[in-house]
TORKOL-4160 file (C-alpha; in steps of 0.2 Angstrom, whole numbers, padded with zeros to 4 digits, m for minus):
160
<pt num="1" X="m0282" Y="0156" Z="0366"/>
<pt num="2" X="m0272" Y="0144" Z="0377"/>
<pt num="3" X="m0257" Y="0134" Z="0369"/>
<pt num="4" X="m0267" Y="0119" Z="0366"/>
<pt num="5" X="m0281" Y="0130" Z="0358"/>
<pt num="6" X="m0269" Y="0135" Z="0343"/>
<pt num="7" X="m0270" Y="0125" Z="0327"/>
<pt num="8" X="m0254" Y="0115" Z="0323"/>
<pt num="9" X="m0251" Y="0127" Z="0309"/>
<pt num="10" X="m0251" Y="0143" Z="0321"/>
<pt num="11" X="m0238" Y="0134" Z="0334"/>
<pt num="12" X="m0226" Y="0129" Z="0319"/>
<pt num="13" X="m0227" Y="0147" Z="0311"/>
<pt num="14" X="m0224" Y="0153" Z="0329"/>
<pt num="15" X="m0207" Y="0140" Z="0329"/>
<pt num="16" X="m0201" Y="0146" Z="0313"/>
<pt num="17" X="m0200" Y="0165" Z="0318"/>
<pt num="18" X="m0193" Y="0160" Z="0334"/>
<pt num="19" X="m0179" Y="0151" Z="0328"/>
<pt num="20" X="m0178" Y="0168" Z="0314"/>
<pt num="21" X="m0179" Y="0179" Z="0331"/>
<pt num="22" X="m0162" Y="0166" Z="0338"/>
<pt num="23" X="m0154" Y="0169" Z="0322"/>
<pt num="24" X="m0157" Y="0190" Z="0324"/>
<pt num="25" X="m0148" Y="0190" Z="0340"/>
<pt num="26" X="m0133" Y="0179" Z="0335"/>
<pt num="27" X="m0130" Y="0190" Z="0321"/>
<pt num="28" X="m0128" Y="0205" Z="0332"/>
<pt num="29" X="m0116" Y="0194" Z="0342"/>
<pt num="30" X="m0105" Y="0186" Z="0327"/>
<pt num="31" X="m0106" Y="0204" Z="0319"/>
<pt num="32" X="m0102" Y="0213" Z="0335"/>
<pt num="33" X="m0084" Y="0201" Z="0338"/>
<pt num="34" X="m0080" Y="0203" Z="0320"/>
<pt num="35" X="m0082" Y="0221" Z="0320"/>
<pt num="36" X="m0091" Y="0223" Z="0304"/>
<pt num="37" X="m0101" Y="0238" Z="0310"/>
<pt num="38" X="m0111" Y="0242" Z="0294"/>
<pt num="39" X="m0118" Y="0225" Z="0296"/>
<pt num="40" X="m0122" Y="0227" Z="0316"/>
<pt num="41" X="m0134" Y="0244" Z="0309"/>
<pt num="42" X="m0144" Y="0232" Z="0297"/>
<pt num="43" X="m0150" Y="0223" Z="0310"/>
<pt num="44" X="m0158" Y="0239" Z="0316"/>
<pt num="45" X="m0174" Y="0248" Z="0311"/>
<pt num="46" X="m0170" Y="0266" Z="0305"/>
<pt num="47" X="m0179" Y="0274" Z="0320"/>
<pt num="48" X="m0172" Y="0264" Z="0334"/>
<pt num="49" X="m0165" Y="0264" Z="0351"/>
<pt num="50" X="m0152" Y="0256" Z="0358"/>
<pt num="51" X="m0146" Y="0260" Z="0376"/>
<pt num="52" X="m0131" Y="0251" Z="0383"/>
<pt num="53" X="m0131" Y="0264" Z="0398"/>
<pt num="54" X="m0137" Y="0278" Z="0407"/>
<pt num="55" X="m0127" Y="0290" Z="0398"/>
<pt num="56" X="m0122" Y="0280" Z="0381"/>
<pt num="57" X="m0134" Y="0273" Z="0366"/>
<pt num="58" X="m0143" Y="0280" Z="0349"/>
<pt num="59" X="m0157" Y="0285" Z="0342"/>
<pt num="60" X="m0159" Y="0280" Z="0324"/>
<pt num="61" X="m0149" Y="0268" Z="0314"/>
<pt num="62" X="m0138" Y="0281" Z="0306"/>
<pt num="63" X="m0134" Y="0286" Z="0325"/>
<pt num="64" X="m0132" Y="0269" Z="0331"/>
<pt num="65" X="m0119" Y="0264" Z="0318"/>
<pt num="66" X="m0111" Y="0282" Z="0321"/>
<pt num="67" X="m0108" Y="0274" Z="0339"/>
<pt num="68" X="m0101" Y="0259" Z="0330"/>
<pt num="69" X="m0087" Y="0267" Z="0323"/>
<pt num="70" X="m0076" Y="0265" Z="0335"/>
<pt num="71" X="m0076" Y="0246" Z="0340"/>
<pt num="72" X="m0062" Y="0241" Z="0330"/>
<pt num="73" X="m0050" Y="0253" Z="0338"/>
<pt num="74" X="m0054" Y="0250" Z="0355"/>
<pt num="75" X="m0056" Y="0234" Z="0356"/>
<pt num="76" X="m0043" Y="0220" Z="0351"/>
<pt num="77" X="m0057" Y="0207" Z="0352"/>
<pt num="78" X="m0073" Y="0202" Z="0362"/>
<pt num="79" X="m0083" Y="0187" Z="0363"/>
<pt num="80" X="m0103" Y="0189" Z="0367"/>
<pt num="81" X="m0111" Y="0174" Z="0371"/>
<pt num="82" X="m0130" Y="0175" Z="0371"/>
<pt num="83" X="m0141" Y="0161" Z="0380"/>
<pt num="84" X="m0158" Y="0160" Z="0389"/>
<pt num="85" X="m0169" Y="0169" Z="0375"/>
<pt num="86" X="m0187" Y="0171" Z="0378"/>
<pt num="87" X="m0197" Y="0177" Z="0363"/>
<pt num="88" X="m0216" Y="0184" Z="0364"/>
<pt num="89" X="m0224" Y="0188" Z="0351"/>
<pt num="90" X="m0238" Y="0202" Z="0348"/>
<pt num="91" X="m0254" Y="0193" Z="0340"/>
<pt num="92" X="m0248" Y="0195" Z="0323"/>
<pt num="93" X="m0232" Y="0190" Z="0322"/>
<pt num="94" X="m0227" Y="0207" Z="0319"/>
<pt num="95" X="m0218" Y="0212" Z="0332"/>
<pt num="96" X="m0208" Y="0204" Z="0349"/>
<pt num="97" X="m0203" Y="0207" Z="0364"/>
<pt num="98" X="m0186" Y="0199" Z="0369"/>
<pt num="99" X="m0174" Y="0196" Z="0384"/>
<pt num="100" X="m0161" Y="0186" Z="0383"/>
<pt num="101" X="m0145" Y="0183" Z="0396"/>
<pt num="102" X="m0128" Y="0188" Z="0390"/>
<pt num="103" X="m0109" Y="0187" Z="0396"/>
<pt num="104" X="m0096" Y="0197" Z="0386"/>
<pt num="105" X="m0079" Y="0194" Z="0386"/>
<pt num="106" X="m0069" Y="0214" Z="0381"/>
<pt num="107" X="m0050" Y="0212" Z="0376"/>
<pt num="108" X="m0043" Y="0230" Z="0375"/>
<pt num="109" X="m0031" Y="0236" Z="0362"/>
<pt num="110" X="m0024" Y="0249" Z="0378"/>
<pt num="111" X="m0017" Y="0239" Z="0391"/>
<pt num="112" X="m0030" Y="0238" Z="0404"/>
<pt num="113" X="m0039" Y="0222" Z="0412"/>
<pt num="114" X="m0047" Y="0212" Z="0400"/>
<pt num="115" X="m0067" Y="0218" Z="0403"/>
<pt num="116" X="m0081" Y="0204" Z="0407"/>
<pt num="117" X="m0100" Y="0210" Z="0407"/>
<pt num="118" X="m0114" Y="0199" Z="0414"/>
<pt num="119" X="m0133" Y="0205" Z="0412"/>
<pt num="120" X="m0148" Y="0207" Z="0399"/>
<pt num="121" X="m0152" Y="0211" Z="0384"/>
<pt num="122" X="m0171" Y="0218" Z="0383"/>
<pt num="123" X="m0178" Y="0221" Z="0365"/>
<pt num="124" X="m0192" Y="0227" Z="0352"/>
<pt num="125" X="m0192" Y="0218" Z="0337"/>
<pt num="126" X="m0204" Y="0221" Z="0322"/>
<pt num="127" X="m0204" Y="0210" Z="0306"/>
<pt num="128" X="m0200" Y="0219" Z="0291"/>
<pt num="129" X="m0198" Y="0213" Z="0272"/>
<pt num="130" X="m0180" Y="0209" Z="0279"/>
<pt num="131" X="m0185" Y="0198" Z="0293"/>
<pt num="132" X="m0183" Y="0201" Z="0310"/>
<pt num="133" X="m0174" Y="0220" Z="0316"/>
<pt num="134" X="m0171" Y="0228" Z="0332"/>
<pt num="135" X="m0182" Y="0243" Z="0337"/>
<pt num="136" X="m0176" Y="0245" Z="0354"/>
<pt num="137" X="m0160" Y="0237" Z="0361"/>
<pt num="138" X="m0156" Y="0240" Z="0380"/>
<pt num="139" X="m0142" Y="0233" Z="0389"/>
<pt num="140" X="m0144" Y="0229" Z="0406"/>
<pt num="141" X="m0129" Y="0224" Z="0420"/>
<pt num="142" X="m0132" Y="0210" Z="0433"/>
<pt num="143" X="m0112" Y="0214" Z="0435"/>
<pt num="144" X="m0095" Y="0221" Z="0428"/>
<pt num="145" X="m0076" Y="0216" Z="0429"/>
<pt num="146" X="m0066" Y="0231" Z="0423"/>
<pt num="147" X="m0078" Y="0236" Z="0411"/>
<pt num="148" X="m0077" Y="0251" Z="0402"/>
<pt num="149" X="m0091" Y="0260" Z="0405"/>
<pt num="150" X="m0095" Y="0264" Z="0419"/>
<pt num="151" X="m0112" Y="0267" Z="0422"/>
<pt num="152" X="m0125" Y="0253" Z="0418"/>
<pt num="153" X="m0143" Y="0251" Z="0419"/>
<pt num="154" X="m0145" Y="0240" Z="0431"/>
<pt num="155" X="m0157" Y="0223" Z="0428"/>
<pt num="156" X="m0170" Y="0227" Z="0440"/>
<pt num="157" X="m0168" Y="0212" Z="0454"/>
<pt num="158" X="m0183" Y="0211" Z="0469"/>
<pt num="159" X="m0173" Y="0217" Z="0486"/>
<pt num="160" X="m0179" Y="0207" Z="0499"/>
């Protein structure tokens, strides 16, 4: 069914769990500079995956705030800035799939370089009694400035 097939009432129930979708991923960014780690593995289903490299990520939520434990220590503050969201849904409205650009801004509590990441975030989502959670998160490097880790997935540009 093309766009101007659906009913009126199928493209507004579409624009409603988009705009919950938006609201999904700007939690994990407010949460994420606030360091309130508990409330960053809500927003996560409790069989997830979340990759934010090669080498570093969870599986499960109770892994995946494990890996959160840490934030407040390490860093002095950070600023995630999420833009350019593009949500398709599965025919239900069940389930998502996302990507959205990011730039991150990393202050150290060591004294290092302040850290700056540019890439993707690529995710499952699935509508629970909740709202909207993350089933799969991966991060995905278009670039780095004294970033932290080290290795990244990269975003998968064409070479011409």
């Amino acid at each position: 069914m093309t766009t101007t097939q659906k009913s009126t009432d199928a493209l507004v129930a579409e624009l409603v769990e988009t705009e919950k979708v938006h609201r999904l991923l700007f939690d994990y960014a407010f949460h994420l500079d606030m360091n309130h780690p508990d409330e960053i593995a809500a927003l996560f289903t409790e069989d997830c995956y979340v990759a934010y490299g090669p080498d570093f990520g969870a599986e499960g939520r109770a892994a995946y705030r494990e890996t959160l434990s840490g934030i407040g220590s390490f860093f002095a503050a950070t600023s995630h800035h999420v833009s350019n969201i593009v949500v398709d849904f599965g025919p239900d409205l069940a389930t998502a799939t996302v990507r959205s650009a990011l730039y991150a801004w990393h202050s150290y509590v060591k004294d290092r370089p302040d850290g700056h990441f540019f890439g993707q975030y690529h995710d499952e989502l699935v509508r629970t009694e909740d709202g909207w959670r993350f089933a799969r998160r991966e991060l995905r490097a278009a670039g780095v400035v004294d970033f932290h880790v080290k290795k990244q997935i990269p975003i998968g540009r064409a070479q011409s």
